[in-house]
Residue, then its C-alpha position, 0 to 999 in steps of 0.5 A: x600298192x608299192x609297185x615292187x613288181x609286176x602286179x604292184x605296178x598295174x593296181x592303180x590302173x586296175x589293169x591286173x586281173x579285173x575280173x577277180x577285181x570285181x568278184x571281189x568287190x561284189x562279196x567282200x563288204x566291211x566286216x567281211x573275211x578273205x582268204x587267200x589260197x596262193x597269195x602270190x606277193x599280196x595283190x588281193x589281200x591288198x585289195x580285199x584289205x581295203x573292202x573289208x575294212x578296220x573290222x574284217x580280216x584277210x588272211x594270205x597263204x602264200x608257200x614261196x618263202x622269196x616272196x614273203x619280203x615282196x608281200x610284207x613290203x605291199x601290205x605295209x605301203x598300204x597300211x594293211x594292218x588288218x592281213x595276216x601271212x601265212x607260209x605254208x601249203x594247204x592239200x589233203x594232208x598235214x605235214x612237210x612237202x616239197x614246192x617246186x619252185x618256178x623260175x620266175x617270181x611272177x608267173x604264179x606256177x609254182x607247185x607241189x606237184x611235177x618239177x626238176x629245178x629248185x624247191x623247198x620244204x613247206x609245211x602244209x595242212x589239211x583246209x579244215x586244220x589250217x582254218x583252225x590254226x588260223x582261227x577262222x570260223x567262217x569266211x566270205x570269199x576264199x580265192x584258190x589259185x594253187x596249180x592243181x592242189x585244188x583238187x586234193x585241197x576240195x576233195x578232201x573237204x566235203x564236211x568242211x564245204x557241206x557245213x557252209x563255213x566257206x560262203x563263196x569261192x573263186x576258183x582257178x580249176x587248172x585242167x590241163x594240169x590235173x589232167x597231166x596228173x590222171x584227174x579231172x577238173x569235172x569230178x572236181x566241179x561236180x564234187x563242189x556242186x555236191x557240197x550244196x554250192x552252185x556257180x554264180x553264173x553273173x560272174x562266170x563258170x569260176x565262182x561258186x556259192x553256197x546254197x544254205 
């Protein structure tokens, strides 16, 4: 990966998360389908694009539109032919909303949620719509990292989640942010659970897998 910032700098090392690293590699295999809930600049996608191979397909949503020239430059250093880049949200809803901008490119905490500085409009969709949109009937591993919009984006999803279209997802529950907002990383949890997933406790208490 070009090292155009700080995550770009580390692939190589594989210094930069390596335990998501790893859930990664254990789910991802040529012919395989990722997506992406808040693909920051593109180091994932990156990573999935070379374990899925010329066969599979990558999809990177990412709200922040100043990171979109960061992503489009890592995926083209990396001959990324097979990443598709959305700039949009994913929540319980369709249509237009706010993303609070965080100060820092890197620090990932930009949100729909909370908030007194810059923001921008942004489209958003409903988790079962944007897979129409992007033409995906099913994927392999979708990794959720989107401060707090988990819960709207899960809760608003049993159908989408019982149906087993999303085999396995790697999930950031931020707590303390849910918490702040009058909910509950539990209810979340035991709602997955519910759908007919389970955790993969190999990989820790983050990762669930469907159970057909």
């Amino acid at each position: 990966m070009n090292p155009v910032s700080l995550a770009g700098s580390k692939i190589a090392s594989s210094e930069f998360e390596p335990t998501m690293r790893f859930v990664l590699e254990t789910y991802l295999k040529p012919g395989g389908v990722f997506i992406d809930l808040g693909a920051n600049e593109g180091y994932f996608p990156v990573i999935a694009s070379r374990l899925v191979g010329i066969t599979g397909s990558v999809i990177a949503v990412e709200p922040q539109s100043r990171l979109h020239g960061v992503i489009q430059t890592n995926l083209s250093a990396n001959q990324c032919s097979n990443v598709r880049v959305f700039r949009c949200a994913i929540s319980d809803r369709n249509g237009e909303a706010r993303l609070s901008l965080a100060p820092s490119l890197i620090t990932g905490s930009s949100s729909l949620f909370g908030g007194r500085g810059k923001s921008e409009a942004v489209e958003c969709y409903r988790l079962q719509d944007f897979l129409e949109h992007a033409q995906i009937s099913s994927c392999d591993l979708m990794k959720v990292d989107i401060e707090s919009a988990e819960y709207e984006v899960f809760m608003s999803s049993g159908d989408l989640l019982r149906s087993g279209r999303i085999r396995n997802i790697a999930l950031e529950i931020h707590n303390s942010l849910l918490k702040e907002r009058g909910l509950s990383g539990q209810t979340l949890h035991e709602h997955i659970l519910a759908c007919g997933y389970s955790l993969d406790d190999s990989l820790g208490n983050w990762v669930y897998k469907f159970n057909p």
